[in-house]
N, C-alpha and C positions, 0 to 999 in steps of 0.2 A: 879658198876658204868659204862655207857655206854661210849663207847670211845668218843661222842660229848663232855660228860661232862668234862671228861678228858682235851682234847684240850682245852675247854673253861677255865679250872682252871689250864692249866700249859702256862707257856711264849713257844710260837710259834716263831722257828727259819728259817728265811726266808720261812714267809707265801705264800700260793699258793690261786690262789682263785680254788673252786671248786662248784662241785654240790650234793648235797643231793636228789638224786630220789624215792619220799617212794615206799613203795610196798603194804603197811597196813598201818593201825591207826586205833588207837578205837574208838569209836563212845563218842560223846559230851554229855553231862549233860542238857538237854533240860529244858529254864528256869534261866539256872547259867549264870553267866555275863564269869566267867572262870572254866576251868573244866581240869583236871587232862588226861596227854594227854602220849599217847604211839606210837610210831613210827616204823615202820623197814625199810628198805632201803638200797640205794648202796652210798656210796662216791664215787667219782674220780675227778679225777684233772687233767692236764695235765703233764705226765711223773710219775704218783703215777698209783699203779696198783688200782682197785674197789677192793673197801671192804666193807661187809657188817655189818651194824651198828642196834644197836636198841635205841634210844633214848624214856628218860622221863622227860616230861617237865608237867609246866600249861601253859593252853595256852586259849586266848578267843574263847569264841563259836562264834564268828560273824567273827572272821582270822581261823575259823577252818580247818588245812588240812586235804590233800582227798590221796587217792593210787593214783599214775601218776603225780603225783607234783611234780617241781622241784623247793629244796630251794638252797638258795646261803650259803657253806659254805668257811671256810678258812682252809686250811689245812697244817703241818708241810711240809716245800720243801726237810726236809730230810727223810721223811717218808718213 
């Protein structure tokens, strides 16, 4: 399990906003409305040190991400 998933499926104690910056992703299902999606990237947040994460999700091919993206996450402010 990818530590996004993680965070997404436990209660967040004094959430932090952060940024997800990928550095890869795999390439989309050309044709599929949504396609089976892999990520690697850094976290950070402010006063959280960067950690590198790999997330798996489905995600639509037309919001397809790209390497140099930055998503919006949330992250534990006691992490």
């Amino acid at each position: 399990m990818g530590a996004l998933n993680w965070l997404r499926n436990h209660r967040l104690t004094d959430p932090v906003p952060g940024r997800y910056r990928l550095t890869a992703c795999s390439a989309g299902s050309n044709g599929a409305v949504y396609s089976n999606c892999r990520m690697e990237g850094v976290v950070s947040a402010d006063g959280i040190a960067p950690l590198a994460v790999e997330h798996y999700c489905t995600a639509p091919t037309k919001k397809w991400p790209y390497p140099g993206q930055e998503l919006p996450v949330l992250v534990p402010g006691d992490a």
